[in-house]
Structure formats: C-alpha cells, structure tokens
C-alpha positions as CSV (number, residue, x, y, z in Angstrom):
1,X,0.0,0.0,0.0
2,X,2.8,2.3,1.0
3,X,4.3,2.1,-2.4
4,X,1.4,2.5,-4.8
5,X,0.4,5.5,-2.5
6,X,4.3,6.8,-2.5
7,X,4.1,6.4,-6.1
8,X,0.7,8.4,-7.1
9,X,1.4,10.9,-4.6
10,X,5.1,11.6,-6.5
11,X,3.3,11.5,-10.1
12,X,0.4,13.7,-9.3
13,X,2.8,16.4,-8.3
14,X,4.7,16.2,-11.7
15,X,2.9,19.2,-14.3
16,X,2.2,17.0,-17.3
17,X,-0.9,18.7,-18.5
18,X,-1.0,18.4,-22.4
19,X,-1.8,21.2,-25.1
20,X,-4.6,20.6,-28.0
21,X,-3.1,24.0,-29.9
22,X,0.5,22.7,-29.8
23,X,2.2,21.2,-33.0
24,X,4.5,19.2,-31.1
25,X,4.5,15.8,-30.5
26,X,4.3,15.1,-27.4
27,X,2.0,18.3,-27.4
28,X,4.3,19.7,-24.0
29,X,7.7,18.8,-23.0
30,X,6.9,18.7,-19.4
31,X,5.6,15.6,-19.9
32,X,8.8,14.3,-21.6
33,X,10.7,15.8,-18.2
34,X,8.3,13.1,-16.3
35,X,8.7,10.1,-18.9
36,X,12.3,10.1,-18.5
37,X,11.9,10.3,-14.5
38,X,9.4,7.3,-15.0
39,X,12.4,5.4,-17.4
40,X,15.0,5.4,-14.5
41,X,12.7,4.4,-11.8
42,X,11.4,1.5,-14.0
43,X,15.8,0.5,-14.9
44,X,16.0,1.0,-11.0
45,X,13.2,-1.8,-9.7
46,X,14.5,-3.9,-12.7
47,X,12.5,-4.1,-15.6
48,X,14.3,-5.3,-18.6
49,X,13.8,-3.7,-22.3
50,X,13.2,0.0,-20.7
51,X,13.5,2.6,-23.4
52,X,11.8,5.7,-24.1
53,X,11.5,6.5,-28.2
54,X,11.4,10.0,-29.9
55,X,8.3,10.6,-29.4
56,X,8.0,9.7,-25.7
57,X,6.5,6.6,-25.2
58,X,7.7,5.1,-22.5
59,X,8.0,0.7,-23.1
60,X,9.7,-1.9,-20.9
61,X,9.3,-5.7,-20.5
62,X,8.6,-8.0,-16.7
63,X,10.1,-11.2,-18.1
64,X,9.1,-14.3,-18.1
65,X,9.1,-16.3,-15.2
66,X,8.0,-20.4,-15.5
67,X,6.1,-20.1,-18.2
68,X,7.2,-20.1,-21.9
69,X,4.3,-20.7,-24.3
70,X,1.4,-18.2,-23.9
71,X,0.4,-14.9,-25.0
72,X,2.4,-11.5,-24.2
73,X,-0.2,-9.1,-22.2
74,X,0.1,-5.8,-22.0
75,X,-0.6,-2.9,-19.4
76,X,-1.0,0.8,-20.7
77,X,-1.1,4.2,-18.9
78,X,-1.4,7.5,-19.8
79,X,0.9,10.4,-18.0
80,X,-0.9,13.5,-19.5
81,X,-3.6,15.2,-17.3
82,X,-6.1,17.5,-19.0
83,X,-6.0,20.7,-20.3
84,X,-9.9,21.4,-18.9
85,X,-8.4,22.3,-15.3
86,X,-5.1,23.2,-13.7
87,X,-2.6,20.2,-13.2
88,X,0.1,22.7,-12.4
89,X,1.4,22.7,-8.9
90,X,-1.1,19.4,-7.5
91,X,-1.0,19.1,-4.1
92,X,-2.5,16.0,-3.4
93,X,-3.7,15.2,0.6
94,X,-5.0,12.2,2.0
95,X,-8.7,12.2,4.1
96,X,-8.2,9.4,6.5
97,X,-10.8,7.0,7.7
98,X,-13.2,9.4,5.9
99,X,-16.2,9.5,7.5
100,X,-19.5,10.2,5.4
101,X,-19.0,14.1,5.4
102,X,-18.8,17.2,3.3
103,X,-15.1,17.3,2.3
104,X,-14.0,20.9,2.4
105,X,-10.7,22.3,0.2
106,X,-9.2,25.8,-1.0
107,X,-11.6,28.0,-3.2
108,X,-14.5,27.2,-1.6
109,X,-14.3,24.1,-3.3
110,X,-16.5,21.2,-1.2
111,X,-16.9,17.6,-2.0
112,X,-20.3,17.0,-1.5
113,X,-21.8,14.0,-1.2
114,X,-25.2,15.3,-1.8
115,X,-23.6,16.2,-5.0
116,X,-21.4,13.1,-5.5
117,X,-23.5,10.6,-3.2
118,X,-20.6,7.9,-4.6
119,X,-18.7,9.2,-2.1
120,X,-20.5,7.6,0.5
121,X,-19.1,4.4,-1.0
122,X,-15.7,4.7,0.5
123,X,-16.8,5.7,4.2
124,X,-14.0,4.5,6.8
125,X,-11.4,4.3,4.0
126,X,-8.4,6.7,3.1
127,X,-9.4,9.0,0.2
128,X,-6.8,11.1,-1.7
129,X,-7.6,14.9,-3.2
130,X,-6.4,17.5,-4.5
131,X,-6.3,20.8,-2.2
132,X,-9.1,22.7,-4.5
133,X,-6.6,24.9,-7.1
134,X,-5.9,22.1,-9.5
135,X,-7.4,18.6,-10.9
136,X,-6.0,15.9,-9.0
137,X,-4.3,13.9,-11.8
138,X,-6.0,10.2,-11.2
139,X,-6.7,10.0,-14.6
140,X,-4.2,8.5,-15.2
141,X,-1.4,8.8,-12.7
142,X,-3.2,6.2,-11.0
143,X,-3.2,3.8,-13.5
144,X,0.4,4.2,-14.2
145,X,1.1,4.0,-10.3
146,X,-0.9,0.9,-10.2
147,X,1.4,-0.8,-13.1
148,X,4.1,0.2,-11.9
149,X,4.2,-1.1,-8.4
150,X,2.4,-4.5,-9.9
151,X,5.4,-4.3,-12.1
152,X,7.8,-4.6,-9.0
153,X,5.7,-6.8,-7.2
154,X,5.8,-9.3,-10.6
155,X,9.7,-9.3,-10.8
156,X,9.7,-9.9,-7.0
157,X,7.6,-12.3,-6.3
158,X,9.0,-15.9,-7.3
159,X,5.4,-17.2,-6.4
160,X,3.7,-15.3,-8.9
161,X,4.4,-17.3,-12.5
162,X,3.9,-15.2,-15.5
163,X,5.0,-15.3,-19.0
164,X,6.4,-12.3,-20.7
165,X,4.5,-8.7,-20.3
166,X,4.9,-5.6,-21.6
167,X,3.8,-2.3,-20.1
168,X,4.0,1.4,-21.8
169,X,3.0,4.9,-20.7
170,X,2.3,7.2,-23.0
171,X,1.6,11.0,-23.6
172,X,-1.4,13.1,-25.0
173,X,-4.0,10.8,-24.5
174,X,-6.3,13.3,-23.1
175,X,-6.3,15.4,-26.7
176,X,-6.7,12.1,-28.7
177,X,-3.3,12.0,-29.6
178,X,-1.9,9.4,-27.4
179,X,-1.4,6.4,-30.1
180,X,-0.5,8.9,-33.0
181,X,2.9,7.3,-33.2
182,X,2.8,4.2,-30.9
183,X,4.3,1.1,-32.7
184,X,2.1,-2.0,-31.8
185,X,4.7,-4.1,-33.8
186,X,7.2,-3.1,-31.8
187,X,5.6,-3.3,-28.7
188,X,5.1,-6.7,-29.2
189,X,1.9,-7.8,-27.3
190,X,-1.2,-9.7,-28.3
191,X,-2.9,-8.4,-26.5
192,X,-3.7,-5.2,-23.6
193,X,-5.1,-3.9,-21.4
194,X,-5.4,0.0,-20.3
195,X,-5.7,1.1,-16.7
196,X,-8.2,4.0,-17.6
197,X,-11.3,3.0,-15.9
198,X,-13.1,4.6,-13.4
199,X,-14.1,3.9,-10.4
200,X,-13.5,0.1,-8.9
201,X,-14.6,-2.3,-11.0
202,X,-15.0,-0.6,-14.2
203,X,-14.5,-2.5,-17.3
204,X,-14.9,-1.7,-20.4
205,X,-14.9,-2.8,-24.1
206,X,-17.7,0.1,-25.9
207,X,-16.6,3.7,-25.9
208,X,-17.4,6.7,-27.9
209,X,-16.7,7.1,-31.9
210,X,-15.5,10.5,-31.4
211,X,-14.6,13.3,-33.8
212,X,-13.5,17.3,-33.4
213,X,-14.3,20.6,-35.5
214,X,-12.5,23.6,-35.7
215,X,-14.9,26.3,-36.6
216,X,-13.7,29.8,-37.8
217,X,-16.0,32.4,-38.5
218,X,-15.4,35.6,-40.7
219,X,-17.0,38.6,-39.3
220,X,-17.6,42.1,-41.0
221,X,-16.5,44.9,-38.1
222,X,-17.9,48.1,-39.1
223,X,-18.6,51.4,-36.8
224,X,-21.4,50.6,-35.1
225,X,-22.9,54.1,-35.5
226,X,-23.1,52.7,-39.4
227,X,-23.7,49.6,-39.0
228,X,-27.0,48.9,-40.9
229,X,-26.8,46.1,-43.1
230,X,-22.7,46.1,-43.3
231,X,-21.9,44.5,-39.6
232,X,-21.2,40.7,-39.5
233,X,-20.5,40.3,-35.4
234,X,-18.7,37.1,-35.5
235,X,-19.6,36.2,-32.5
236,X,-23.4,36.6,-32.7
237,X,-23.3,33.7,-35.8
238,X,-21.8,31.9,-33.7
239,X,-24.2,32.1,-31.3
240,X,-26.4,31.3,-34.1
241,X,-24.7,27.9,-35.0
242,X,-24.9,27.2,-31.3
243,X,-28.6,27.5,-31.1
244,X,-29.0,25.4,-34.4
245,X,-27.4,22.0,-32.6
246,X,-30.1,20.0,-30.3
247,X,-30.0,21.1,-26.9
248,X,-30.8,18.1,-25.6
249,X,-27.6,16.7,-27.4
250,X,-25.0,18.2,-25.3
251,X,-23.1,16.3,-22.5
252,X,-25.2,17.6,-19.4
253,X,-28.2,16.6,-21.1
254,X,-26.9,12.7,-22.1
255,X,-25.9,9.5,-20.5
256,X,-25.6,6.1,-21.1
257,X,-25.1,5.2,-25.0
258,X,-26.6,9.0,-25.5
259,X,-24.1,10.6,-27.7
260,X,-24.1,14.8,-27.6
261,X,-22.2,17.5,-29.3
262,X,-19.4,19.5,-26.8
263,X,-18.6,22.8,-27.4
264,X,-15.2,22.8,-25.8
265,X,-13.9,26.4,-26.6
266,X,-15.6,29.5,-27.7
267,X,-13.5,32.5,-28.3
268,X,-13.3,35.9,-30.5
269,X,-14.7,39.5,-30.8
270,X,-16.8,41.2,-33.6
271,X,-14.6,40.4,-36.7
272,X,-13.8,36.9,-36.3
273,X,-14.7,33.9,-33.6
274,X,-13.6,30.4,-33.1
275,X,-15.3,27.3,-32.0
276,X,-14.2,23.8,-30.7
277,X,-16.9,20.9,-30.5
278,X,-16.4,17.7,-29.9
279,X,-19.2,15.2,-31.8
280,X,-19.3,11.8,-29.6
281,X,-21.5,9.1,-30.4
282,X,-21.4,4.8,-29.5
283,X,-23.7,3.9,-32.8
284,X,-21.7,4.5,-35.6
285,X,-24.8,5.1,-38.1
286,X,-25.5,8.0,-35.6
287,X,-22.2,9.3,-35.1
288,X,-22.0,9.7,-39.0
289,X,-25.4,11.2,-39.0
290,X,-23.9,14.0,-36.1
291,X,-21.2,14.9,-38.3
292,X,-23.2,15.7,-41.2
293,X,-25.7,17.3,-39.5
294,X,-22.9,19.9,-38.2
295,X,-21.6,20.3,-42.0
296,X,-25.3,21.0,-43.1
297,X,-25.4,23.8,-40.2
298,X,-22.6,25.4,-41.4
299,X,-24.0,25.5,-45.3
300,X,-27.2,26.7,-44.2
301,X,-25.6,29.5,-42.3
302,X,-23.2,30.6,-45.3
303,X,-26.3,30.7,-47.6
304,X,-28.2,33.1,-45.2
305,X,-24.8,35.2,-45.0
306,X,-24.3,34.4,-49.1
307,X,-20.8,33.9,-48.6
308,X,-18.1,31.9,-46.9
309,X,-18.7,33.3,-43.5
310,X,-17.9,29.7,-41.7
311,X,-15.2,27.5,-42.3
312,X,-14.9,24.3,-40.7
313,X,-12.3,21.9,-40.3
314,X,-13.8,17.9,-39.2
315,X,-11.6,15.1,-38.1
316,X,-12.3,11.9,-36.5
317,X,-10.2,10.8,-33.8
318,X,-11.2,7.1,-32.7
319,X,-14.1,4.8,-32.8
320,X,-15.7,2.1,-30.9
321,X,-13.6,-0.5,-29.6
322,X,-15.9,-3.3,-29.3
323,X,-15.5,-4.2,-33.3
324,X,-12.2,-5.1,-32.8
325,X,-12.6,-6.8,-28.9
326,X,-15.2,-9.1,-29.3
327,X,-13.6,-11.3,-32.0
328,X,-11.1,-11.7,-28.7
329,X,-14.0,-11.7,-26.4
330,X,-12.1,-14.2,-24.1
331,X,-9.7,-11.3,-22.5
332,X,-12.8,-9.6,-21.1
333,X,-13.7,-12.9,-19.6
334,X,-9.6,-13.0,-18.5
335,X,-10.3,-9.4,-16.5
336,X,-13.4,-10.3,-14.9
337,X,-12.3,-13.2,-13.3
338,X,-9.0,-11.2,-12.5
339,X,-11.5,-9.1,-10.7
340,X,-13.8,-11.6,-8.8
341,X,-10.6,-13.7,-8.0
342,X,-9.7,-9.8,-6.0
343,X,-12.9,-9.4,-4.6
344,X,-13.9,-7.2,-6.9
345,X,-17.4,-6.9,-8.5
346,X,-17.0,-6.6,-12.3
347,X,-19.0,-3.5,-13.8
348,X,-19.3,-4.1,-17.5
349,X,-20.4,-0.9,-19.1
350,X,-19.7,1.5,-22.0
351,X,-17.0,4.2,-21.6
352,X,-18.7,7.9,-22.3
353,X,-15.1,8.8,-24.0
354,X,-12.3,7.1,-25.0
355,X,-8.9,5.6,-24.0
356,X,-5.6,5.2,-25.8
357,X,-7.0,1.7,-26.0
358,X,-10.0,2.7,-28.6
359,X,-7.4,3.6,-31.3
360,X,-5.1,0.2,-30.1
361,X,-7.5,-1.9,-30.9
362,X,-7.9,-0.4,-34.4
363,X,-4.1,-0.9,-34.8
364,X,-4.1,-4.3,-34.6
365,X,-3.8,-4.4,-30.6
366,X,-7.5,-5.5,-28.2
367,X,-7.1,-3.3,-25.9
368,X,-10.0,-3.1,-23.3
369,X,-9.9,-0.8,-20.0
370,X,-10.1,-1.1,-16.4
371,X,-10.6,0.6,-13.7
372,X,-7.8,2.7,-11.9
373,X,-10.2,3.7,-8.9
374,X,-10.5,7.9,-9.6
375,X,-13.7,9.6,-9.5
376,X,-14.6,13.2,-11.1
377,X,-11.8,14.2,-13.5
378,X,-10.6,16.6,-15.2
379,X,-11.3,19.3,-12.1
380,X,-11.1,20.4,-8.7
381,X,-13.5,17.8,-7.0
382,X,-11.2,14.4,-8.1
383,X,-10.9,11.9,-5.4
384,X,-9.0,8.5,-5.7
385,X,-9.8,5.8,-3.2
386,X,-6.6,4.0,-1.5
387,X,-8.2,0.7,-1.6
388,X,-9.3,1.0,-5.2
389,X,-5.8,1.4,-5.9
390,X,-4.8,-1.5,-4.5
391,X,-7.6,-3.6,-6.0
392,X,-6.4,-2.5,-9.2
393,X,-3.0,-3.7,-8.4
394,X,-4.1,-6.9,-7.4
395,X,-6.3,-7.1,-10.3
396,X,-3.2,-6.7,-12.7
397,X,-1.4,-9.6,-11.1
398,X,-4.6,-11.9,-11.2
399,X,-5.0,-11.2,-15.1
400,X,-0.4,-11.8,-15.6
401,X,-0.7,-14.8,-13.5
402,X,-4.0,-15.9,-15.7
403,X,-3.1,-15.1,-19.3
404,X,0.1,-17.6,-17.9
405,X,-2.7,-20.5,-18.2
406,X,-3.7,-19.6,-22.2
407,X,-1.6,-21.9,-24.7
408,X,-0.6,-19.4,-27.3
C-alpha cells in the first residue's frame, strides 16, 4: 500500500498537463521531463527492455518467469492530465478513515456528497484529493502508479508465475493524440489492457466514436454608428450555429449510450470567432449522421450570410472498440475473473469517452480498459480511493498470472 500510494502521490505532483493547440508531438515537454523520471525508476526496480522513443512513449518488459508458451499481455497508462483544469502545482492530501462528510478544500471548493452521493461508497477508507486549485491527476497517474508497483511486485515475487508482459505509458491521451505514433509491432503484445477505468470495477470494451471541429467564422467589423446592413459580429453567428445544434444533445443533457455535441472552446470578438466541439456518439450510423448534421449547419448558415462566412475543419479521432474486442471476447472474460478472484465486482459498461485503448484496438492491438479507482476528473472535486488502488494492483497480477494458463 505504502508504495502505490508513494508512487501516485510523487506522479500527481509532476505538471504534465497536455496542449490541444500545440504542433509538437508530445504536445508539451513537461511531460517528456516526467517520462524520463518514470524510465529510470522503471531500470532502477528492474525491468528489462526500458526505453523511451522519440516521441516519448515510454516501453519496458517484466520477463518471463515459469512459463514459456502463452500470450504477451500488455498494461498501458497514460501520463498526461487535461488541459480542462489546472494540473500545475497538485497538491494531493489524504482524508483518512473518511467518514461520510462534506469534504472541504481551498476555493470554496466542497466535496459534496449530496452532489457526489458515490462518495458515500468509501466511508472509513483513506481518500486522496487534491487541495481545491488544481485537478488531482488520477486520470491517469493512478493507473500508471498501479502498473508500476504491480510491475515490481511481478519481478519480485517468485510465487507469482507469469509469462512475458509488456507495459507502456504514453503521452497526450487526453487530446486524442496518445497512439498517434505508438508502434504496436514493436511493442510486441497480443494483446492489452489500459488502466483508464473509473471507479473500482470498471471494465470496459464500448466507448465513444469521437470526432472534433474547428470552426472559424469571418466577421464584418464596421462602426457601429453605421452599422446597418454592413456589420457581421462574428460572434453573434456563432451564437447562431450554437442555437441550431439540439439542446438536448450536449453532454449535461446525455448519458448512457446517448451521444451529444461538446462545445469545448468558444472565443473571438466582432470580426472573427472560433469554435471547438467535440461530436461523440457509441452507434456509428448515428455518429455519422452527427457529423453531417454539423456540416449542413454550417451551409445553411453561409447561404443566409451568401458567402463563406464559416469555415470548418472535421476530423475523427477514434471509434468504438468493441468491433475489434469481441472477435477476442475471451480477455474480457480473463479481467473479470481477475476481478472476482480480487474481490472485486466486475462492472461491465460502455466508456462515455475514450482511452488510448479505442485507437489500439484499431491498430491491430485489443485493448479493453479497467478501472484505476478515480472519480470526477478533469477538475477540482477528483478523489482517488486508496483501496481501489490496491484492487487494481491486485487485479493486474490476477489477469499476468491468468493469461500464464492460455496456450498461445
């Protein structure tokens, strides 16, 4: 417990919050100053085949040990936090033996539990926050925390018989760029798994087919003293296209398989504006539909304007796992007995996002996700359970020691 804790507590300090507007690759290189941290502590507890490539991804290999002829698993983490909130400066705290109650931090901030009534969940146990000024980081310091120390625990253990397993940790997952350059060849597993999930239990197959615009508009700034037919504001068709997408198709207003449009960024003055949306839907007939509902918007709003007022620039960025998993459909059945085996009750659902582990699977790697124990992420009120933590670890070396049973 003491080193998975250590461990999380160390990461979420480190600022690796990624950039969507950055042309680098990794988007921010203060995630490349905590990769290479993460490369010597993974040389220092043993691991063999540590290397980190030019692009950042972070790979290294737990040999072998008694067993010679089944698959190679994989475990996969992401480092990057999100750019929606502050990961700069996290100063995480622990809330021992919490005890049912309002947990207050800086800012005013409060973690309700008439708000977030799953904290009630993890009364008497050890929770860890942030302090109220920053996200907290469990997505997905945790999960890399949690593979870590299994990964020590695996090499140390001469009980624990295993064949060959790879683990990685990569960057940028959190602006769907976290596979752009990972080499599956390479990496050399059949196989993985990503420690993404939410809160204990979590595992997952179905996610979002996801996609992102870039929408510039072209205003006409004139004095407003002579503005009469002349003035475009920019910012008012914009609000215009806003008002044009379903309101009941945004994320506050969906759950379940319900996908929504996101506007993520707004930003601009009279003469030109910019939007962001996000267009996220499970049913890929629908998803489709979404995205050419948002390219009829635009026409119809340049026809009104009769010119090429809005521009927009579409591009998917990953799509429903469960295509490529459930040919495979027998490492789900591999994770939740790894589960059960921990005491853990398996919670099978569809992720309302997506994980490095969406685009994996498209590259020729299954990748399903599980939990990593975090709640709330991406701001102020993210909590990470201690003993989910260590359930996840323990649910890592249940599924090493198990795919050690499957004849390749």
């Amino acid at each position: 417990m003491e080193k998975v804790v250590e461990r999380f507590i160390n990461y979420a300090k480190q600022y690796t919050t990624s950039d969507p507007k950055s042309k680098t690759y990794p988007s921010t290189d203060r995630q490349l100053v905590f990769m290479k941290k993460l490369v010597e502590e993974l040389k220092q507890i043993g691991l063999s085949e540590v290397e980190m490539d030019k692009y950042g991804y972070v790979t290294a290999t737990i040999p072998a040990k008694g067993i010679s002829d089944c698959p190679v698993v994989g475990f996969i983490s992401h480092v990057d936090t999100s750019p929606d909130f502050s990961g700069e400066s996290v100063e995480p705290q622990i809330i021992e033996n919490y005890d049912g109650c309002t947990i207050y931090l800086k800012n005013k901030v409060c973690i309700d539990p008439k708000q977030f009534p799953e904290l009630l969940n993890y009364k008497g146990q050890d929770i860890i926050t942030a302090d109220g000024t920053t996200l907290l980081g469990a997505d997905d310091k945790a999960g890399v925390a949690e593979i870590v120390t299994a990964a020590e625990l695996l090499l140390n253990s001469p009980d624990l018989k295993h064949g060959k397993i790879r683990i990685a940790f990569t960057p940028d997952e959190e602006i769907g760029k976290g596979t752009d350059y990972f080499d599956v060849k390479k990496f050399g597993a059949d196989f993985a798994y990503t420690l993404d999930g939410g809160e204990i239990g979590e595992l997952e197959y179905e996610n979002f087919n996801a996609a992102g615009a870039t929408i510039k508009i072209k205003g006409l700034s004139v004095h407003p003293g002579a503005a009469k037919n002349k003035m475009i504001n920019a910012l008012l068709v914009a609000h215009k296209l806003i008002a044009m997408l379903p309101p009941t198709q945004r994320p506050e207003h969906t759950e379940k398989y319900e996908g929504f449009y996101h506007l993520l960024s707004m930003n601009g003055g009279v003469d030109a504006a910019e939007l962001l949306y996000f267009i996220r839907d499970h049913d890929k007939t629908k998803f489709e539909e979404k995205k050419q509902f948002l390219t009829e918007v635009v026409k119809l709003i340049n026809t009104e304007y009769g010119s090429e007022v809005v521009e927009m620039e579409m591009a998917d960025q990953y799509y429903n796992m469960r295509e490529k998993v459930e040919p495979v459909k027998y490492i789900i059945d591999i994770a939740e007995k790894a589960m059960i085996d921990a005491g853990v009750e398996p919670k099978i659902k569809a992720i309302r996002g997506g994980t490095d582990g969406a685009r994996l699977s498209y590259e020729g790697l299954p990748c399903p996700n599980i939990f990593a124990g975090g709640h709330n992420f991406h701001g102020p009120f993210e909590f990470v359970p201690i003993p989910s933590m260590l359930k996840s670890v323990e649910v890592i070396l249940n599924i090493a020691q198990a795919v050690g049973k499957v004849k390749k």
